[in-house]
C-alpha positions in Angstrom: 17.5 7.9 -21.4 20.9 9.2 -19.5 22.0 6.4 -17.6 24.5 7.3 -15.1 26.2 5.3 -11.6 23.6 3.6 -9.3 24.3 5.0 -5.6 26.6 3.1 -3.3 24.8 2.2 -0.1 26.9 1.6 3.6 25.4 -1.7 5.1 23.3 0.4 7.7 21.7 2.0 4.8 20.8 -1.8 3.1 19.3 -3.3 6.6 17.1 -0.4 6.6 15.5 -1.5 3.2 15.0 -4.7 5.0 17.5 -6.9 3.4 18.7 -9.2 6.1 22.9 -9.3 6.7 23.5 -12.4 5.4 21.8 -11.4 2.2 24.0 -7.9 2.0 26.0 -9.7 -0.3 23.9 -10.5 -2.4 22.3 -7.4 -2.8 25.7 -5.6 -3.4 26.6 -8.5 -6.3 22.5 -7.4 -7.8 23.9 -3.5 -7.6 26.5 -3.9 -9.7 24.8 -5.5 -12.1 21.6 -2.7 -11.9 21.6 0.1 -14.3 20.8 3.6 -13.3 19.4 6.5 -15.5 16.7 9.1 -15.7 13.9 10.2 -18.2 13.2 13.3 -19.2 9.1 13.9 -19.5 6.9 16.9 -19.5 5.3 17.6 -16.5 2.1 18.6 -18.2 1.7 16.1 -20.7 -1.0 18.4 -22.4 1.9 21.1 -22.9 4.9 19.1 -24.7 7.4 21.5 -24.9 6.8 23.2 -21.5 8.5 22.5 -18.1 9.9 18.9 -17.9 10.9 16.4 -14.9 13.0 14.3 -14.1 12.1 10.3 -13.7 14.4 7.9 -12.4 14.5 4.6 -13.7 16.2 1.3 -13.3 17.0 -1.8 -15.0 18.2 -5.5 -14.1 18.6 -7.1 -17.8 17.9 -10.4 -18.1 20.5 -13.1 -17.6 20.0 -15.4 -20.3 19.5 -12.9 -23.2 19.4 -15.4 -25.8 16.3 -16.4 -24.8 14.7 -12.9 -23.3 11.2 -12.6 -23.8 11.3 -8.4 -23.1 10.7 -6.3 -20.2 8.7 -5.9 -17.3 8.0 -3.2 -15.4 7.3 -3.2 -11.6 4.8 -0.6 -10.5 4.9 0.8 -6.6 2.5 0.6 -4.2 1.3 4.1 -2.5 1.0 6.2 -4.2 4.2 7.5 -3.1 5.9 4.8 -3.1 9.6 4.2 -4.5 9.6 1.6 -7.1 13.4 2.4 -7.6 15.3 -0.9 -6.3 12.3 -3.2 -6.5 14.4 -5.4 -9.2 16.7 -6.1 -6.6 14.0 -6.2 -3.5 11.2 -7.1 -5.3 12.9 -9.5 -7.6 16.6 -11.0 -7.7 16.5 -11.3 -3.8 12.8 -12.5 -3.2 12.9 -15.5 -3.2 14.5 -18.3 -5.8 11.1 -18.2 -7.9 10.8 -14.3 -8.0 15.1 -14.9 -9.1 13.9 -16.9 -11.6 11.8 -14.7 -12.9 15.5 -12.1 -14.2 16.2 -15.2 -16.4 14.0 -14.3 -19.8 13.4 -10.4 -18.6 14.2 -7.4 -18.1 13.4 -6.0 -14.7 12.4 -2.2 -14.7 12.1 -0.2 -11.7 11.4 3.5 -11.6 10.2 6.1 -9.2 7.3 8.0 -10.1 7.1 11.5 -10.8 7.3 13.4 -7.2 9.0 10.2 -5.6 12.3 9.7 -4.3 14.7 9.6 -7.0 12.5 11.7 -9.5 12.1 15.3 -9.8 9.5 16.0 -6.5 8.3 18.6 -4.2 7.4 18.5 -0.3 4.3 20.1 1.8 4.1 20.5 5.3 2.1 17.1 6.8 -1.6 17.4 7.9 -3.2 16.6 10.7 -1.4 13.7 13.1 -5.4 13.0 14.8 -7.0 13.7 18.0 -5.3 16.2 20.6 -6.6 14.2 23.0 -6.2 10.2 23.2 -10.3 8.7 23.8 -13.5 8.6 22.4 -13.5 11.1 19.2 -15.6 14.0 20.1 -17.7 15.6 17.2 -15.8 19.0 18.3 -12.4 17.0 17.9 -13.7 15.6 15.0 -14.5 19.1 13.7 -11.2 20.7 14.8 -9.9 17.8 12.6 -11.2 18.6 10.2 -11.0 22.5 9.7 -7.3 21.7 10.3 -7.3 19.4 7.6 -9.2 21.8 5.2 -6.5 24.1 6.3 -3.9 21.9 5.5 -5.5 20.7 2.0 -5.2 24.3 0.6 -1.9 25.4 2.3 -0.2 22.5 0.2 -2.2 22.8 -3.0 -1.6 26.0 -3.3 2.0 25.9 -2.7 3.3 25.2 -5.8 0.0 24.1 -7.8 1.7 23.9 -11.2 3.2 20.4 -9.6 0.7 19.1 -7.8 -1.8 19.5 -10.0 -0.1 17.1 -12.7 0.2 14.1 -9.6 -2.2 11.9 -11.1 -1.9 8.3 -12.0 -2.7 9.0 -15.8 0.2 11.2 -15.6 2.2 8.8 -14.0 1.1 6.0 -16.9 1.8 8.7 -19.2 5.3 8.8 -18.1 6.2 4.9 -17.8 4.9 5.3 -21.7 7.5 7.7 -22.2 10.2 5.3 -20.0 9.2 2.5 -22.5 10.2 4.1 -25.5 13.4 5.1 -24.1 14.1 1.9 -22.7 13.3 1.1 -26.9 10.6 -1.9 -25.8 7.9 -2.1 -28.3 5.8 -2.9 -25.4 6.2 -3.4 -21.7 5.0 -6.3 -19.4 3.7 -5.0 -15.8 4.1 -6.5 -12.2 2.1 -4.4 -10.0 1.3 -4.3 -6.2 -1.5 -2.4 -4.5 -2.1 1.4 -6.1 0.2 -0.1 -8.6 -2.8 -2.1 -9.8 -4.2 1.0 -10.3 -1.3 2.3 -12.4 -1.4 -0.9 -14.4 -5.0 -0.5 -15.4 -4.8 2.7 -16.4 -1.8 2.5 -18.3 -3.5 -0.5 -20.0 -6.7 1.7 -20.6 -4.3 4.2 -22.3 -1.7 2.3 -24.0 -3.5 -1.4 -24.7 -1.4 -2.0 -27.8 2.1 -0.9 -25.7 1.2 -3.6 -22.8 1.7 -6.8 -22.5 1.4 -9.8 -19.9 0.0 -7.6 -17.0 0.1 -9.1 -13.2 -1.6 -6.8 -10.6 -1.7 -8.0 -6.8 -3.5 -6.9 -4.1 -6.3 -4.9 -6.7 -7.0 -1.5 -6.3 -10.8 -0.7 -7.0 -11.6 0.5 -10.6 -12.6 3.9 -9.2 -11.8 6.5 -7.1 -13.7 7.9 -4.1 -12.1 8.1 -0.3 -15.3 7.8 1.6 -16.5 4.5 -0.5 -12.6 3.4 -0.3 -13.0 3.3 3.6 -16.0 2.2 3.9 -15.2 -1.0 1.5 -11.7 -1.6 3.6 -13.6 -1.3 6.8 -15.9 -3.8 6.0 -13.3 -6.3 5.2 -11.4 -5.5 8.1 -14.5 -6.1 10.3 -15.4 -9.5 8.3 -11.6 -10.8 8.7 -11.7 -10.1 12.9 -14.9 -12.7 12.6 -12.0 -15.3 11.1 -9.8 -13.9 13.8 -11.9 -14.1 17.1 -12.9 -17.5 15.8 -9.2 -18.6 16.0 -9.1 -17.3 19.4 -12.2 -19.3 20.8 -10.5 -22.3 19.7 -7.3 -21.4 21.9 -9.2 -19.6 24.8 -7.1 -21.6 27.2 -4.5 -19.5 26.0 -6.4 -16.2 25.4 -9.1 -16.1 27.3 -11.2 -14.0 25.5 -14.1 -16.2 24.9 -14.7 -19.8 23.8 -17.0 -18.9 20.7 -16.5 -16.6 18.0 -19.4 -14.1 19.7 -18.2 -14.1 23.1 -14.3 -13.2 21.1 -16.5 -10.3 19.5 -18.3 -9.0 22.2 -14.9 -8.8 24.9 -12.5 -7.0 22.0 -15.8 -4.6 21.5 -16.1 -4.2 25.2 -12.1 -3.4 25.6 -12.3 -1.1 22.4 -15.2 0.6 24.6 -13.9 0.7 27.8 -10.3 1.6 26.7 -11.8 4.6 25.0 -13.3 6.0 28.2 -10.4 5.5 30.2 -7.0 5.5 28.3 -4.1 4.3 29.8 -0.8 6.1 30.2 2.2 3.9 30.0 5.7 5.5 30.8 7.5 3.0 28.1 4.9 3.4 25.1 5.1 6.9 23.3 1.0 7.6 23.4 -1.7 6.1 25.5 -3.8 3.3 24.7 -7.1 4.4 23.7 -10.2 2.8 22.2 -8.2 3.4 18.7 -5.3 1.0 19.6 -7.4 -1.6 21.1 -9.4 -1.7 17.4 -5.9 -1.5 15.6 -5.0 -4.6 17.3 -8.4 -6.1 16.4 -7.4 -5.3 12.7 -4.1 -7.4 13.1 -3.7 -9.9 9.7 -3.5 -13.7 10.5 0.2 -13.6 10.7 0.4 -11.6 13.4 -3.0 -13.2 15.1 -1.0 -14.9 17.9 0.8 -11.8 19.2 -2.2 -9.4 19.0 -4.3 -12.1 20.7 -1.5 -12.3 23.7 -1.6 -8.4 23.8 -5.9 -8.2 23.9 -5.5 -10.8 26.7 -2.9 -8.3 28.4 -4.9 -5.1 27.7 -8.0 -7.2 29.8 -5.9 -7.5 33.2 -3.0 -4.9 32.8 -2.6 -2.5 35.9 0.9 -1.4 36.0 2.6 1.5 34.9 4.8 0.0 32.2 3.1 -1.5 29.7 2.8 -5.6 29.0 5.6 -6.7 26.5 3.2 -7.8 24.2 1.6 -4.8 24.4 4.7 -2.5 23.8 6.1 -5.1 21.5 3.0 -4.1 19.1 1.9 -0.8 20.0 5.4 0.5 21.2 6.8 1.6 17.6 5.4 5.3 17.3 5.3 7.0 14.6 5.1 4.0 11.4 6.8 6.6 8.9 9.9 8.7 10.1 12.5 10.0 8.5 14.6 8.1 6.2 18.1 7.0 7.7 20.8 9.7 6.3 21.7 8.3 2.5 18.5 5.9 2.4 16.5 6.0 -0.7 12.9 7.6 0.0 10.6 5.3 0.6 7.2 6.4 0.3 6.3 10.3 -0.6 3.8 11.5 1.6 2.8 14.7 -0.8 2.6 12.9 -3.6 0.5 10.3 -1.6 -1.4 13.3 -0.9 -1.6 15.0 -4.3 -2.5 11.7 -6.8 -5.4 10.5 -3.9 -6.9 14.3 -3.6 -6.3 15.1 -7.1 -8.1 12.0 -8.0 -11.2 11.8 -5.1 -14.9 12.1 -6.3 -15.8 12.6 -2.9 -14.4 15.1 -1.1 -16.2 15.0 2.1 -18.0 17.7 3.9 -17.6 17.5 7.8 -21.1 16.2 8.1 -21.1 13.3 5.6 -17.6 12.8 7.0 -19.0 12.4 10.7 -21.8 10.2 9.5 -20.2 8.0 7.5 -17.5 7.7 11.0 -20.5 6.9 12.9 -21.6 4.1 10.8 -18.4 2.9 10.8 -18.7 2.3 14.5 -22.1 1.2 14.4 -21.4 -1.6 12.2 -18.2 -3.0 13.0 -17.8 -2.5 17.1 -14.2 -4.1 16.9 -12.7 -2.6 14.7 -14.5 0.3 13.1 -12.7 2.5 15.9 -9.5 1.9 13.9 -10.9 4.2 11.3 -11.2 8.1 11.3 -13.8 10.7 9.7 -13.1 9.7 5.9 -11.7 13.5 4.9 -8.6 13.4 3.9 -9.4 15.2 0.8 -11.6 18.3 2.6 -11.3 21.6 0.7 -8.3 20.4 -1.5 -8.9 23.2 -4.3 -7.3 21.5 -7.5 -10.2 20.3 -9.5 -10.9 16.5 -9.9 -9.2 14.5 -12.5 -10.4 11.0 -13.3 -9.5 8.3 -15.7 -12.0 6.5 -17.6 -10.8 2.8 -17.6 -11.5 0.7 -20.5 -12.1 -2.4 -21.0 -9.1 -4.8 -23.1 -8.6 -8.1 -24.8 -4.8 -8.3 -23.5 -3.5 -11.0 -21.1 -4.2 -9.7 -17.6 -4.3 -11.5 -14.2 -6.3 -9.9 -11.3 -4.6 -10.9 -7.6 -7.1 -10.7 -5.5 -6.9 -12.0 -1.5 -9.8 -13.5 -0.3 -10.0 -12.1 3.2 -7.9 -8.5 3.2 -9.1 -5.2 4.0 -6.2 -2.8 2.6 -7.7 -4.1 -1.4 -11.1 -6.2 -0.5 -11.6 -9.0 -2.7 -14.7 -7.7 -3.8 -12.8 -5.0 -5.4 -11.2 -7.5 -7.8 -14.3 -7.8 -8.8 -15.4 -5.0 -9.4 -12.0 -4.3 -11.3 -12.5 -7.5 -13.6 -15.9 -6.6 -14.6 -14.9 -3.0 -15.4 -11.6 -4.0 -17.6 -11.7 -7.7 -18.2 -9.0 -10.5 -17.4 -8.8 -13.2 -15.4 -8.8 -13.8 -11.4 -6.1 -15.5 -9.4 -7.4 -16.1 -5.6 -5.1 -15.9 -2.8 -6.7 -17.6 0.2 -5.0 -15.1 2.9 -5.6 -11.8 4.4 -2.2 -10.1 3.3 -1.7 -7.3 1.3 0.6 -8.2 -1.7 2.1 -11.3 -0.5 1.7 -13.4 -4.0 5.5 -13.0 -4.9 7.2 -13.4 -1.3 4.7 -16.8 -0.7 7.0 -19.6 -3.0 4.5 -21.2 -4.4 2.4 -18.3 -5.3 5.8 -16.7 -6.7 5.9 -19.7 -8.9 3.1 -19.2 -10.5 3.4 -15.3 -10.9 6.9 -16.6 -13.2 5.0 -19.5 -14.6 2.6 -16.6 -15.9 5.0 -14.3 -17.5 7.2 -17.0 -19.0 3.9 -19.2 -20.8 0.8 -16.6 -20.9 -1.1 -19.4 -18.3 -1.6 -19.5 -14.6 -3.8 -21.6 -12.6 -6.9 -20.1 -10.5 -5.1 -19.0 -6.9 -2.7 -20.2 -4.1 -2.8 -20.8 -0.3 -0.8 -17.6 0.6 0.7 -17.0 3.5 0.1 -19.6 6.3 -1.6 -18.6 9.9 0.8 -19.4 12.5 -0.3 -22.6 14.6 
């Protein structure tokens, strides 16, 4: 391990990570106390003593080290994502429970290998969608597509040496490495979306290097793009149902219907008729199509109220600026642009790229693609629209590397949220019938919010300080 100084960030740089200004203070009193170093791994771990990377790693030690129970290590969402700060972000400024939490442990943050911080590489984006905004023509669909393909093996073969070693085993491989130079005799993991997925397969790998294991928002225990979207669109579809209910109940303030099926068949209509006719507004950066209309449809309870006021606004709007509800939601652009000039990376988009097409069984052809898209709109008429041809992963040339899970005996809670669509439920499962443990049920429909809910959080310490938790929380409330 070489530790070395953590970077010094201006306050424009902080409210970009989201902390809010009255916690800036905070966050610079947590920097000082973070540690910063990298790891030196191979970036085959097959080949030892060939080529090696660079991972960067961070650590918040505990505050009351006479009592410290060890180290836990928070794993990223993604992949891509940067896991670098999260004991400051994800931890010491949380909440006071999630706080708490630095008392007995170490927190361990790192950026994975092609991240941020850690030795990475970039490829030219695929795709953006359509050319045109409307209903998705099988000839746009295909010119998709053979762009895509195009796309897949410009990257892949640009520097194939890397990106074919972006895998999550590789990744697990690495924290292993981390672990030993951190000298843990084993590590504890807090992970969060494709995080999961890290933390199962570093448990399938190292079972007798990992201990209390918390995984939030669970990833499915395999990996295959087209079954991934059709699972998520499912849930997403399922969840509009508690949705469109909400809004019958308030149609005095909606008006889209006073039952559930009426709520349905208006948002499908809109999706429909937005589609054919798109609307051009000088103050939004695209038009609204069918796609944005089923986007909105998609919304999670805790934004339910405002994407109900902009449905109700998309049903009567005529001018040429578009309703502030409507803008407020849909007026953002693109969701990832650049990092602000001396930001940490957020999220990797080519290693997001690499790890899922590295790692898909599927692999779609244009015409399983295109049918499995028209299902998609078949079934779920809301919000299906929201979801393109599933092929990502078309034509990437790197063979296809799996990890075979196994199942363990160590202490391992499954997070799953009863009512979400970026990690359906069912998929927890799936994943505790695969590997085993035990599942915590979050009532909500929120990707990963078990640590920023308090009494969730509580229980998330309560587990990692005893070995116990109790069988779910609430989550995050729907607004009234």
């Amino acid at each position: 391990m070489q530790w070395k100084s953590c970077p010094d960030y201006p306050d424009e740089v902080i409210r970009s990570l989201r902390v809010k200004q009255e916690q800036i203070p905070a966050f610079r009193t947590q920097m000082k106390r973070l540690e910063c170093g990298t790891v030196s791994v191979p970036l085959n771990h097959r080949d030892p003593a060939g080529r090696t990377i660079d991972i960067a790693v961070t650590r918040l030690a505990a505050t009351d080290e006479a009592n410290r129970l060890g180290a836990i290590a928070v794993l990223p969402g993604g992949p891509g994502n940067s896991g670098y700060l999260d004991p400051v972000l994800r931890a010491a400024l949380r909440n006071e429970e999630m706080a708490g939490l630095n008392e007995r442990y170490d927190i361990i943050g790192l950026d994975p290998r092609g991240v941020g911080y850690s030795t990475k590489v970039a490829c030219e984006p695929g795709p953006r969608g359509p050319d045109r905004p409307g209903t998705l023509t099988k000839e746009s669909a295909r010119k998709i597509y053979d762009a895509q393909v195009a796309a897949n093996q410009k990257c892949a073969n640009s520097d194939p040496a890397f990106l074919g070693q972006l895998t999550t085993e590789n990744v697990a491989k690495d924290l292993d490495l981390v672990r030993t130079a951190l000298g843990e005799s084993e590590l504890n993991v807090l992970g969060f979306s494709w995080g999961t997925y890290l933390g199962m397969v570093y448990r399938s790998l190292f079972p007798e290097n990992t201990g209390r294991a918390f995984l939030d928002s669970v990833a499915p225990p395999w990996t295959d793009f087209v079954k991934h979207i059709e699972g998520s669109a499912e849930a997403a579809e399922r969840n509009f149902g508690r949705m469109a209910a909400w809004l019958a109940r308030r149609d005095k303030t909606y008006a889209l219907g006073a039952t559930t099926r009426q709520v349905r068949k208006q948002v499908a209509k809109l999706v429909r008729a937005y589609d054919k006719s798109p609307k051009t507004y000088s103050d939004l950066p695209q038009p609204v199509d069918g796609w944005a209309v089923a986007d909105l449809a998609k919304s999670i309870s805790t934004d339910w109220a405002r994407a109900g006021k902009a449905l109700a606004e998309l049903r009567t709007a005529t001018g040429t600026t578009a309703p502030p509800t409507v803008k407020e939601m849909l007026g953002g652009g693109q969701i990832m642009g650049p990092p602000m000039p001396g930001a940490p990376e957020s999220l990797n988009m080519t290693m997001n790229w690499a790890v899922g097409c590295n790692e898909d069984s599927s692999r779609a052809g244009f015409d399983t693609a295109w049918r499995a898209y028209q299902r998609l709109l078949k079934r779920h008429p809301a919000t299906g629209r929201s979801w393109g041809p599933p092929a990502m992963c078309a034509g990437w040339p790197l063979p296809v590397q799996q990890t075979t899970l196994k199942r363990g005996s160590g202490s391992l809670v499954l997070a799953g949220h009863l009512h979400e669509f970026m990690s359906a439920y069912d998929w927890t499962l799936q994943t505790q019938r695969a590997v085993g443990g035990t599942v915590y049920t979050v009532a909500d429909d929120v990707h990963v919010s078990t640590t920023r809910v308090p009494e969730c959080a509580a229980d998330v310490v309560k587990y990692f300080e005893t070995g116990r938790i109790d069988s779910g929380c609430h989550g995050s409330e729907i607004p009234n």
